[in-house]
C-alpha positions in Angstrom: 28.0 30.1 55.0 30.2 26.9 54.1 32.7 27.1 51.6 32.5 24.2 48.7 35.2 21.9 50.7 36.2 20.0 47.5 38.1 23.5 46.3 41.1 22.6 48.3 42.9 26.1 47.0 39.9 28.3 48.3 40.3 30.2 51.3 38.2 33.0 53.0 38.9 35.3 56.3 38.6 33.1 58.5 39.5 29.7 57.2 42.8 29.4 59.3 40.6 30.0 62.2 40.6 27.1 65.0 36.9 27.9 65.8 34.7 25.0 64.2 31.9 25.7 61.6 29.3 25.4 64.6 31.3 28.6 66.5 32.3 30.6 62.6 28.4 30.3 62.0 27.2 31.5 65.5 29.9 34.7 65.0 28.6 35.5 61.8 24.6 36.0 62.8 23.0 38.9 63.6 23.3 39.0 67.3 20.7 41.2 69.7 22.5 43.3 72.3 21.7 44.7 75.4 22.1 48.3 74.2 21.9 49.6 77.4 24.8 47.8 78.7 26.9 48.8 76.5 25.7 52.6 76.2 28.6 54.0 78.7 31.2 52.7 76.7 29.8 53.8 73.3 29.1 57.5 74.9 32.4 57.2 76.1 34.1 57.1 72.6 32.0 60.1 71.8 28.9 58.9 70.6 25.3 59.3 72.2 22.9 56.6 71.5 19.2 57.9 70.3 17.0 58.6 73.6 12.9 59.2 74.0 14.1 63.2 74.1 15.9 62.6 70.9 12.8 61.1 69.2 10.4 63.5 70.2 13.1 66.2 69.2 13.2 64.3 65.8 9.2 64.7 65.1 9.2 68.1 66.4 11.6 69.4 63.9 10.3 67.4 60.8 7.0 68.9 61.1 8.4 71.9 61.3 10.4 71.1 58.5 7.0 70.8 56.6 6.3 74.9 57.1 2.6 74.4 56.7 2.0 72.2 59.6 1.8 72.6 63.0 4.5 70.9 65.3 1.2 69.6 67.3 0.9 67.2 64.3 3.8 65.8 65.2 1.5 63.9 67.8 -0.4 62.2 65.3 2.5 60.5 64.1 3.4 56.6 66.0 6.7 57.5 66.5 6.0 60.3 68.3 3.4 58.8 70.1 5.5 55.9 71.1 8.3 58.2 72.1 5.8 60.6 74.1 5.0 57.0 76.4 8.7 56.7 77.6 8.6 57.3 81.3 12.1 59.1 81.4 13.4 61.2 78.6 17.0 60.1 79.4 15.7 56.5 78.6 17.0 54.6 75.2 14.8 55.2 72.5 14.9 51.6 69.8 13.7 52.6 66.3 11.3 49.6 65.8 12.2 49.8 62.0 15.7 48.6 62.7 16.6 45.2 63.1 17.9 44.7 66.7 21.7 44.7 66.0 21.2 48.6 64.6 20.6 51.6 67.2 20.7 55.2 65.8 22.7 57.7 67.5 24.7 61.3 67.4 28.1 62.0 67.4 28.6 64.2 70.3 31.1 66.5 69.0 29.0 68.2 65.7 26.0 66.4 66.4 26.1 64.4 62.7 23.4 61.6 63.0 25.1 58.0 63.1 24.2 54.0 62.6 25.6 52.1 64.9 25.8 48.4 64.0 26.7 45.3 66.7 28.6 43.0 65.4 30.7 39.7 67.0 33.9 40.0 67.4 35.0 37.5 65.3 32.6 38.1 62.4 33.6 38.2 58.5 32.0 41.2 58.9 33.9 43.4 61.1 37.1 41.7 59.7 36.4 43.1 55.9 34.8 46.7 57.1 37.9 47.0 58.9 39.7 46.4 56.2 37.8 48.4 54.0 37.9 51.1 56.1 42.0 51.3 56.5 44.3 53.3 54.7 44.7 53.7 51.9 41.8 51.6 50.8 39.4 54.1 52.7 40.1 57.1 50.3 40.3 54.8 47.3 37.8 56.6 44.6 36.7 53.2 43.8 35.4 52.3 47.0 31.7 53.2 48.3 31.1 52.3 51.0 29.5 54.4 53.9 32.3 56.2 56.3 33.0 54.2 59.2 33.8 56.7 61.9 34.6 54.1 64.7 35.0 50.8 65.5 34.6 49.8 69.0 35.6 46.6 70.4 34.5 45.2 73.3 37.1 42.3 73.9 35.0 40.6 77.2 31.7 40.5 75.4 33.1 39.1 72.0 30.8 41.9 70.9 32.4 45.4 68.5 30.2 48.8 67.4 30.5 50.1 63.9 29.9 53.1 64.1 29.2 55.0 60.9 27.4 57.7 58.9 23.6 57.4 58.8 22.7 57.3 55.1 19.1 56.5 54.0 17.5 54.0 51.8 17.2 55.3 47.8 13.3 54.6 48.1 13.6 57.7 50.7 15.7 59.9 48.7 13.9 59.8 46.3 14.0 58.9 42.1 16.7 60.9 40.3 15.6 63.6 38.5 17.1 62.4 34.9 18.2 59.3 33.4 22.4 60.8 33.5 22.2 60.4 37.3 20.6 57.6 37.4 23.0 55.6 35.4 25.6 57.4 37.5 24.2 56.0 40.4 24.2 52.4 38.9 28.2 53.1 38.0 29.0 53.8 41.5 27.5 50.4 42.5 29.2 48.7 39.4 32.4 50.4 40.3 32.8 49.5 43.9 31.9 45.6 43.0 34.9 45.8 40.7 37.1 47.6 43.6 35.7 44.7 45.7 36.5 41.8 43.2 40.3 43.5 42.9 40.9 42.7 46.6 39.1 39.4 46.2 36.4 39.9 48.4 32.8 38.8 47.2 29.7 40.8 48.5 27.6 37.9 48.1 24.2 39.7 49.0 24.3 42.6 46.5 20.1 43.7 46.5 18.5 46.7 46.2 17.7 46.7 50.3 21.6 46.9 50.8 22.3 49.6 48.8 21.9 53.3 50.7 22.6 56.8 49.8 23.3 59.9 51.9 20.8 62.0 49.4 23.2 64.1 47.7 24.6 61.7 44.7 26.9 59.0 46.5 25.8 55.4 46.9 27.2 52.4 48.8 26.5 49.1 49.1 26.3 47.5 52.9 26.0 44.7 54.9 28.5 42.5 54.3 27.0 39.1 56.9 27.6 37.3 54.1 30.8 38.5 51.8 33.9 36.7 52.1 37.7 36.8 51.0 39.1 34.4 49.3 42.7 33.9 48.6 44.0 31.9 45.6 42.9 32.1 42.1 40.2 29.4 42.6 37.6 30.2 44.4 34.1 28.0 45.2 31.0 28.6 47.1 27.9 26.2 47.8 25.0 26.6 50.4 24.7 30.3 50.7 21.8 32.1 51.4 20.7 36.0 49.9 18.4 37.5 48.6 18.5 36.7 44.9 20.6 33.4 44.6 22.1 32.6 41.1 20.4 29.7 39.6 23.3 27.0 40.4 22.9 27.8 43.8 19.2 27.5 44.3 20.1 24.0 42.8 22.5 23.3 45.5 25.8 23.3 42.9 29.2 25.6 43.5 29.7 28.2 42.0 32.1 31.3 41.3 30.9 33.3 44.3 32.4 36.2 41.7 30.0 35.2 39.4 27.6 35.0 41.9 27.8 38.6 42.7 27.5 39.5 38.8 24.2 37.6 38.7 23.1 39.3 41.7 24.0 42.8 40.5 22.3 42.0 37.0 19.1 41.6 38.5 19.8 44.5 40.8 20.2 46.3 37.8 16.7 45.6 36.1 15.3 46.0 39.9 16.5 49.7 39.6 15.1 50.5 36.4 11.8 48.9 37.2 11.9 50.8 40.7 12.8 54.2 39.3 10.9 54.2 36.3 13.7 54.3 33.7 13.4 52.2 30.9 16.1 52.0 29.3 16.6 49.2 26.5 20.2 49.5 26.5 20.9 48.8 30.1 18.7 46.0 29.3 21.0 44.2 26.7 23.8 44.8 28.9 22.6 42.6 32.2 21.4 39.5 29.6 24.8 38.0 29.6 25.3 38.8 33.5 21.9 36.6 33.9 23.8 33.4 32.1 22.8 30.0 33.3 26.3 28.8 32.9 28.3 31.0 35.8 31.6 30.9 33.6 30.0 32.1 30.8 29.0 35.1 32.9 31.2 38.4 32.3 33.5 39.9 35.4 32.5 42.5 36.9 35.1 44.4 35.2 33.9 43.9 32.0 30.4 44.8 33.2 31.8 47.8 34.0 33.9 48.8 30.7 30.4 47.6 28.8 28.5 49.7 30.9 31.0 53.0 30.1 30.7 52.2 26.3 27.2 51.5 26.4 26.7 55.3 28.3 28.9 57.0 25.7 26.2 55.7 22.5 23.2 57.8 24.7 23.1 61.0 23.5 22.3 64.3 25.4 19.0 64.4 24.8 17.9 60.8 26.1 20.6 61.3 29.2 18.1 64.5 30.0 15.2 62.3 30.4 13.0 62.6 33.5 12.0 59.4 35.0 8.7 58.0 33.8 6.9 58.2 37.6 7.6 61.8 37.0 6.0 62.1 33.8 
């Protein structure tokens, strides 16, 4: 996570920081906790985490959910099972699907389901979703990302719970039902990039695993392990891992870690249409200069956006009425 050290003007978070790049690194991996340790203090700020009764609740009420199966087929399921094997129901509950710094859980108050992600203390990560999540920058309209609803810090342990919203993955929610909302859904993600880029901070691992959606027409990008903030107008990046690297940093160059993001979101982009069956030529011509080999020949995420409106306002009714192809 090493900033190119020959851009002398380039600063991030947690460059005045005294720790050294052994103890940044350390704070910025995904860390394992002892959930149960820490259980009294998360209940204590009014959230419950996800217990073997709360599983076999879950399963109970999906299939019922289903109206033409029996709840006894919730049995059949390996969550279920799994949940049925805990010796006490009052026992935490792990969703093996989550990675081991994620627990899901209910606020106590309304009973809204909830993430909760453990994070180090001193990670780029709580430091920008803080950030993010203050006022005013919280109600921006620009900015997407999920709600946090609490950040708990635990000072002793070097260890703080973000606590927000669970939202589900788009493959779960489902393809959009025409091709208006699905561009709409594409414009949130191009939108809160720019809002991103405006307060200098780079996502640096914008994929189609980090984007979620809370099923009724809002979208946010998340994890942000990676993304920094720079300060400056000069900003460098080299030796960063993602999931789709721009080609000047699979070769081991710096780069615009802007520019970066732009590549990143262009193939996001294409992954989109390919995932959810819309094919749609002009969306197409739009990522080919995002996908430049040269990085400052690449366009800013700003004017991906303003090429993006225009390109939306040549569709006409008809086509922005089309039904995915997997629905065909």
């Amino acid at each position: 996570m090493s900033l190119d050290s020959e851009e002398s003007d380039t600063d991030s978070l947690s460059s005045t920081s005294s720790a050294s790049s052994f103890d940044e690194e350390a704070a910025n991996r995904r860390i394992k906790p002892d959930w149960c340790a820490f259980r009294h203090i998360i209940e204590s700020r009014g959230f419950r985490l996800d217990t073997f009764r709360d599983v076999k609740q879950y399963y109970q009420h999906y299939c019922e959910s289903l109206g033409s199966l029996d709840p006894e087929t919730a049995h059949e399921l390996p969550g279920y099972a799994r949940a049925r094997r805990g010796l006490d129901d009052n026992d935490l509950c792990k969703d093996l699907g989550l990675p081991e710094n994620l627990f899901r859980g209910t606020r106590c108050s309304d009973g809204m389901k909830v993430v909760i992600k453990a994070v180090h203390l001193q990670s780029h990560e709580l430091e920008i979703v803080r950030y993010l999540s203050s006022p005013p920058l919280r109600n921006h309209p620009m900015n997407h990302c999920i709600p946090v609803l609490d950040l708990i810090q635990v000072p002793k342990d070097d260890i703080a719970f973000v606590v927000m919203e669970e939202w589900a993955p788009q493959h779960v929610a489902g393809v959009p039902c025409n091709l208006r909302i699905f561009l709409g859904s594409l414009r949130q993600c191009l939108e809160h990039t720019v809002f991103m880029h405006n307060l200098r901070l780079a996502h640096l691992d914008i994929s189609t695993r980090n984007l979620l959606t809370d099923c009724e027409g809002h979208y946010a990008w998340i994890d942000f392990e990676l993304s920094l903030r720079f300060d400056g107008s000069t900003a460098r990046i080299r030796g960063r891992r993602g999931t789709e690297l721009s080609p000047e940093l699979e070769r081991g160059e710096s780069s615009d870690p802007f520019k970066v993001d732009v590549w990143a979101l262009g193939i996001f982009m294409l992954r989109a249409c390919q995932l959810s069956g819309f094919c749609v030529p002009e969306v197409f011509e739009l990522v080919k200069p995002m996908l430049r080999e040269d990085f400052e020949q690449r366009p800013t995420a700003q004017e991906v956006l303003a090429a993006f409106d225009n390109m939306v306002h040549t569709l006409d009714e008809h086509k922005l009425q089309m039904p995915s192809s997997h629905s065909r």
